[in-house]
SESELUM-258048 format. One record per residue: residue in three letters; x, y, z of N, C-alpha, C in turn. Coordinates in steps of 0.02 Angstrom, whole numbers, plus 50000, padded with zeros to 5 digits. Atoms other than C-alpha are relative to their C-alpha. Layout:
AlaXYZXYZXYZ
...
//
This chain:
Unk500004995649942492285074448845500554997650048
Unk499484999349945493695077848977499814994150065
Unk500215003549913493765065549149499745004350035
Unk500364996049973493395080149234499175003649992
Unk500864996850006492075087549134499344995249970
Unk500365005249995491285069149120499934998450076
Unk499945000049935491215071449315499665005850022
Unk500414994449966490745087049362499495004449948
Unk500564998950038490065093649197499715007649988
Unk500044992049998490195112149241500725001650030
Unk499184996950003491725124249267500024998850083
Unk499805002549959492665119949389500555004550036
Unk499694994249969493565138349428499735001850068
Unk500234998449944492615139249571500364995950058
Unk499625006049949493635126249658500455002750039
Unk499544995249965494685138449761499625001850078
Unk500414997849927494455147549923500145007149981
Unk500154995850013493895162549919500415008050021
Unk499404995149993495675171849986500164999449939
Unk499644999850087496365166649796499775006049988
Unk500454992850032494965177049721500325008050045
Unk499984991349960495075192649842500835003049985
Unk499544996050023496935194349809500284999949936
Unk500154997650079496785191049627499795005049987
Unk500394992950004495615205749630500635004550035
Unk499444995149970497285214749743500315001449936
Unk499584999150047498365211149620499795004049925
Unk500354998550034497085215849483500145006250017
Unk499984992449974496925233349558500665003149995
Unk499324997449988498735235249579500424999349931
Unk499734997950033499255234449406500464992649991
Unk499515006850003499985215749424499564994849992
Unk500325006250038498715203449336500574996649971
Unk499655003450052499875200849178500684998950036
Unk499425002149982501495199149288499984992750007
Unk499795006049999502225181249267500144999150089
Unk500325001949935501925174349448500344990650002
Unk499895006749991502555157049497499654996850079
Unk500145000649940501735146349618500384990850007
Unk499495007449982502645128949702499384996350066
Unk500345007149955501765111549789500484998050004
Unk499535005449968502895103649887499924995650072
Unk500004999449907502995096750064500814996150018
Unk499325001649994504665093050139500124992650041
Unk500005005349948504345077750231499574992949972
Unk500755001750038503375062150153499654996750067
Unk500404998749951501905062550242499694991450037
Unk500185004849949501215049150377500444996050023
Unk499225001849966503015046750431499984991949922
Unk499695008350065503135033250253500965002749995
Unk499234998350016504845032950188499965000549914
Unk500025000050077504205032750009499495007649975
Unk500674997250046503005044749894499994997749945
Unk500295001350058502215041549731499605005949982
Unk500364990450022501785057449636499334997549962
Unk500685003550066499815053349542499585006050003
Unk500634994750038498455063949470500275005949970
Unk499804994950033499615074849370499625001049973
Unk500434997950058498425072049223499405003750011
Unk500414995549967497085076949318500025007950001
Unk500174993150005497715094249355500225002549959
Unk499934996550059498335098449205499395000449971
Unk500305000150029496825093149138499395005550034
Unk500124995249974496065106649268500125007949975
Unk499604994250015497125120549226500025000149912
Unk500394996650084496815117849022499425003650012
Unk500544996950026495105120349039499665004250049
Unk499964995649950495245133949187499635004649962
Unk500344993550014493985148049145499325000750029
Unk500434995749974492795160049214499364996749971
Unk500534998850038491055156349155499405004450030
Unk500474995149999489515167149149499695000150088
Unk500625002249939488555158249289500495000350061
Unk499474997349919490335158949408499925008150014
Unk499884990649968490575179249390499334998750040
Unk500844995849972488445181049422500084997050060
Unk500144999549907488805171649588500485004250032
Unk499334995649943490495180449643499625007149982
Unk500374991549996489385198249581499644999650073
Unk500264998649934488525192149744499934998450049
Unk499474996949927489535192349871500155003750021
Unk499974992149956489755206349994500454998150057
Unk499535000949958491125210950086499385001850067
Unk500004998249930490905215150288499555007550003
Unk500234994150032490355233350226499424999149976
Unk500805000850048488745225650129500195003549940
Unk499794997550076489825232849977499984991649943
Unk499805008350015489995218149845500804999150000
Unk499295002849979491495209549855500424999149944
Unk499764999750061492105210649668499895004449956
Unk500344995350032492155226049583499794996249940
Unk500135003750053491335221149417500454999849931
Unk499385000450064492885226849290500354993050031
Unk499625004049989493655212349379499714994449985
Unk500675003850029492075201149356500044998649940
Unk499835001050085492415204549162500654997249997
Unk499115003849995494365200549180499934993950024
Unk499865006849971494105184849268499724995349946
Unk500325001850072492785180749123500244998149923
Unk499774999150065493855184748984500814994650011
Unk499395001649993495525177149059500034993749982
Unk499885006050024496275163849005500694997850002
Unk499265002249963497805152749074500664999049950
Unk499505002250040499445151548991500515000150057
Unk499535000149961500685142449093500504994749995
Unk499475005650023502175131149102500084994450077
Unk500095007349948502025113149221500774996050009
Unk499175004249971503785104849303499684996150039
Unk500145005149940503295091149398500274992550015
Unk499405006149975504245074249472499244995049952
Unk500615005050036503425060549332499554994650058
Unk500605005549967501955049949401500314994050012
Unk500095007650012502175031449451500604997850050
Unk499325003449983504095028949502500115001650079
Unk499874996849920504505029049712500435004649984
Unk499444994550001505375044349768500304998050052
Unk499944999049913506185046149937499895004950029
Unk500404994049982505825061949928499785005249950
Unk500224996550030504775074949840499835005750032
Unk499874993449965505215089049936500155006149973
Unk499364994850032506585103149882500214994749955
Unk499565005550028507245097849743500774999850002
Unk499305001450008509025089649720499985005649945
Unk499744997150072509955101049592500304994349970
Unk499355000950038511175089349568499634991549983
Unk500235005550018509895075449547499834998249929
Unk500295000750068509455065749378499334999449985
Unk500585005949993507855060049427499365004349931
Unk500275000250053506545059649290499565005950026
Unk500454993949988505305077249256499735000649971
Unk500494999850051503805079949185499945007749983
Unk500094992650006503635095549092499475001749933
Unk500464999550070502135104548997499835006850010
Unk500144990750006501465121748934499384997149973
Unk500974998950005499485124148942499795007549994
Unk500444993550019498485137648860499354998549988
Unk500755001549997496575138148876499825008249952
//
């Protein structure tokens, strides 16, 4: 069994805030689920005024994002949720799509372990070492 799922032991898609979901469901509606989508972690500054970072828990979220999926007992709680309206808050074709989906994506990230000076924007014209992986659940 996974670090994660020797830890928590149940799915772990719920780990979001609950704007993700609602404009997942936008995009859902609008005909732009399957569009290729990129999203970026960065911060431009390293944080608590250091002069160093150290990138860690890559494995971690990869190991998140493999085993990323919907399960039974997540939809039946997001079925009951209600928007502002007392409507629910997920139509249920989306409820099935979130159920059925399953991640296929590609990981760039500055390797674990080595100081940076910065892990901001990246250099183009830098060599510095990159971790790269493709996950399908």
């Amino acid at each position: 069994m996974s670090t994660l799922g020797t830890v928590y032991q149940h799915s772990l898609a719920l780990l979001t805030d609950l704007y993700q979901l609602t404009m997942a469901q936008a995009y859902w509606r609008s005909g732009l689920a399957a569009r290729r989508s990129v999203f970026h972690l960065f911060f431009r500054d390293n944080p608590f005024g250091g002069g160093f970072s150290i990138a860690c828990g890559l494995a971690q979220a990869v190991e998140y994002l493999d085993s990323l999926a919907f399960n039974d007992d997540d939809c039946a709680y997001l079925a009951t949720l209600r928007g502002a309206d007392g409507e629910p808050l997920f139509a249920h074709d989306f409820l099935v799509y979130l159920n059925e989906l399953r991640l296929a994506c590609d990981i760039d990230a500055v390797a674990e372990g080595p100081m940076s000076r910065s892990c901001g924007l990246p250099d183009r014209s830098s060599k510095r070492s990159c971790w790269k992986r493709r996950c399908s659940t």
